[in-house]
Phi, psi and omega in degrees: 000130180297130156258159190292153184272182186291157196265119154280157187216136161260123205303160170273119172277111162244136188295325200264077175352277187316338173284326175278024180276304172308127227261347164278306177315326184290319187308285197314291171331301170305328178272306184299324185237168322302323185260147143322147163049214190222025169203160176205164168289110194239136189293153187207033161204148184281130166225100156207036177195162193288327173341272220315263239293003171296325171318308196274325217197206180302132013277316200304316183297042185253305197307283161333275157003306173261356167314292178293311157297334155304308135193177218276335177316335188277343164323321156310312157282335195247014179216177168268017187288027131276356193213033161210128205261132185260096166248144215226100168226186197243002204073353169269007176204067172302101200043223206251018164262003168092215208249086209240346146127167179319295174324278184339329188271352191281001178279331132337260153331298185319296187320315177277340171296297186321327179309287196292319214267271193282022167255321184252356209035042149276135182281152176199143211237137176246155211190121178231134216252128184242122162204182167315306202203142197304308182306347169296317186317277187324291183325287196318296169315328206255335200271316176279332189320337202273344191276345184263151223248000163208171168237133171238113177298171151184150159055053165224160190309170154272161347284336181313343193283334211279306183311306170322310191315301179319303147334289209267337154324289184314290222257018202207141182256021195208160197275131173254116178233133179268119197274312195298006164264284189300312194304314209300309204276349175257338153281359172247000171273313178318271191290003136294330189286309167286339180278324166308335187286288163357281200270016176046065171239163174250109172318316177305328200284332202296167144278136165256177143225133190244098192281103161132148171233028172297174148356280208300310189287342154315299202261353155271354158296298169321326165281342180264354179275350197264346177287321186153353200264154186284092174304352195274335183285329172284126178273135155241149182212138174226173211295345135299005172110187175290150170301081216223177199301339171285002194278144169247000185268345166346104166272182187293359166257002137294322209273328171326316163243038184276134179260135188268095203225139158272007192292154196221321181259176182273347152336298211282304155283024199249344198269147222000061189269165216223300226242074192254124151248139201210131209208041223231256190195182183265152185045045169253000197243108172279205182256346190263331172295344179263001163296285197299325161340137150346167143299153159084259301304185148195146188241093205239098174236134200278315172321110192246112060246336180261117170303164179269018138180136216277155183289328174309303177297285187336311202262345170305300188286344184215127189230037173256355160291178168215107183271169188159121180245164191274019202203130199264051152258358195231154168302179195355078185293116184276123198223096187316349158277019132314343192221315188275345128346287189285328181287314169315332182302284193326303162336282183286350192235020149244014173039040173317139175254024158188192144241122179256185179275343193285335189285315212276325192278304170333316201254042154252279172344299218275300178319302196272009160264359148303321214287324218284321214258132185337161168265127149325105197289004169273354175288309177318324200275305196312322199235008164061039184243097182320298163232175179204077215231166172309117173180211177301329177254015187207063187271353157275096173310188181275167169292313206265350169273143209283025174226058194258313240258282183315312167311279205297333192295325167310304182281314156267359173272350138322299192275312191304334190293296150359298175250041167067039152230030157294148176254357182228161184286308191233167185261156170294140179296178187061020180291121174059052196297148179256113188313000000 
């Protein structure tokens, strides 16, 4: 049966500038015109005869078929499951709007397929889970997974989400990555490690303080100690305060970091702390706790679209910090496409059966030494900047520079091979040669 192509929409002429002006309407316009959402399918063999399609579907497509039941390594070769990522949420912790359900998230997902599509050139299918129980969950991932050459969690909630990985990790033969964990903490460990380089710190050495104890926050601490940091060194505080040995409400990924400390507030630890990080809410950090701070400090508060202190108020009480937020109107934007693009190339194109920690810190490495490096001038052109070199506003590359994509996809599909969960011995020579 022929199918209809996708319903086209002719934008509504409205006269009235100041709505279309307005960043919900431009939002709502964009997703709505001309097609619905942001990704579609695209053929990538010719059917405009009968060969092809004898080629594409019966008879031929017999031939692959028994190829790949001989064995499964050739699904790489004869389909696209090396060059398709599966992102996948339940809806329960959607940006900073909570627990708004699977549908709801799907503007989302798209949004990371579209992501993953013009950075890395992956295809990636987006998929919202409607279920019952964590365990539905799991099942429903571990059951599709094979079709896909990865899988990428997004947008579900803590502590489940950690069970969920985990689950799935163990049971799925393809890299399962929670980006809103993992992405977060390997672009905010790069740009903490140069901006402490900056301010003449030692990571082993520093205090950190961590506002929030969620995913995100969690799984950056963990990554910046798999970095160099001392955990005895870490405040982590969730909304009774700190996190400390004495506490009985602790789940078991709190407990990792309860400090035997008397310390109780964020007061109590912010004075001379090297370090804040915040992964929290907004307007929780004032101008007199960045008063109490170290020399030097740094400051990466995350939280969006309102930080847990705006950089105006930050350099107001002080200007020996260095700062850096989750909103690309400010200098060093901590931004997960800095990362989860390229770890899947790198990923998918050894047919890695996991992302490992050796994986996640190569693309920690590879990133904050571009920052290091001249800027391009089409990056320069992209952000309407005269210059751009390392230094207090510039502990990050850019999003749009193009060679986030040959670096970090290099340096992990390298550890992956290294550390033994390549599916191939060596990268092909010229693998990601940089023009």
């Amino acid at each position: 049966m022929r199918r209809l192509p996708p319903q086209t929409y002719d934008k509504p002429n409205s006269g009235n500038n100041n709505i279309m002006s307005d960043l919900r309407e431009k939002a709502l316009e964009y997703h709505a015109y001309p097609v619905p959402g942001k990704i579609s399918v695209a053929l990538t063999k010719p059917a405009e005869t009968q060969q092809d399609l004898a080629l594409a579907y019966s008879p031929g497509v017999a031939e692959p078929v028994r190829e790949i039941a001989a064995n499964p390594a050739d699904a790489y070769r004869y389909t696209n499951k090396g060059n398709l990522v599966a992102v996948i949420s339940n809806g329960t912790a959607i940006l900073g709007l909570g627990n708004l359900g699977p549908l709801a998230s799907k503007p989302v997902m798209e949004g990371k397929a579209l992501l993953f599509k013009r950075f890395a050139n992956i295809d990636s299918i987006d998929i919202e889970v409607k279920h019952r129980t964590v365990e539905e969950f799991i099942d429903t991932v571990a059951n599709i997974a094979d079709t896909f050459g990865g899988i990428n969690l997004e947008d579900i909630k803590a502590p489940e989400c950690f069970e969920i990985e985990k689950q799935l990790i163990e049971r799925c033969q393809v890299p399962v990555f929670h980006d809103d964990q993992h992405g977060t903490a390997i672009v905010t460990a790069a740009g903490l490690l140069n901006a402490l380089e900056i301010q003449g710190k030692d990571l082993a050495e520093s205090t950190i303080v961590c506002m929030g104890a969620g995913a995100a926050a969690i799984a950056c601490m963990e990554l910046l100690i798999k970095c160099g940091a001392m955990r005895e060194k870490i405040y982590m505080l969730d909304r009774q305060g700190v996190i400390h040995t004495r506490r009985d409400d602790l789940n078991e990924y709190k407990q990792l970091f309860a400090n035997n400390t008397d310390k109780r507030t964020l007061q109590d630890v912010i004075a001379e702390a090297d370090v804040f990080v915040g992964v929290s809410g907004p307007d929780v950090l004032s101008a007199e706790d960045v008063k109490l701070m170290a020399d030097k400090p740094v400051i990466f508060a995350c939280s969006n679209p309102d930080p847990e202190i705006r950089p105006e108020v930050a350099f107001a009480a002080r200007q020996d910090i260095i700062m850096g937020t989750g909103r690309s109107d400010y200098p060093n934007q901590v931004n997960n496409v800095l990362c989860f693009p390229f770890l899947f190339r790198g990923a998918l194109d050894v047919r890695a059966s996991a992302i490992n920690d050796e994986m996640k810190v190569a693309a920690v490495h590879a990133i904050r030494e571009l920052a290091k490096e001249p800027v391009p001038e089409l990056v320069l052109k992209a952000y309407q900047a005269d210059a751009m070199s390392f230094g207090a506003d510039y502990v990050l590359p850019k999003p749009m520079d193009p060679r986030l994509l040959p670096r970090v996809a290099k340096a992990v599909a390298q550890a992956a091979i290294e550390s033994g969960v390549a599916g191939i011995e060596a990268l092909p020579e010229g693998y990601m040669n940089e023009a």
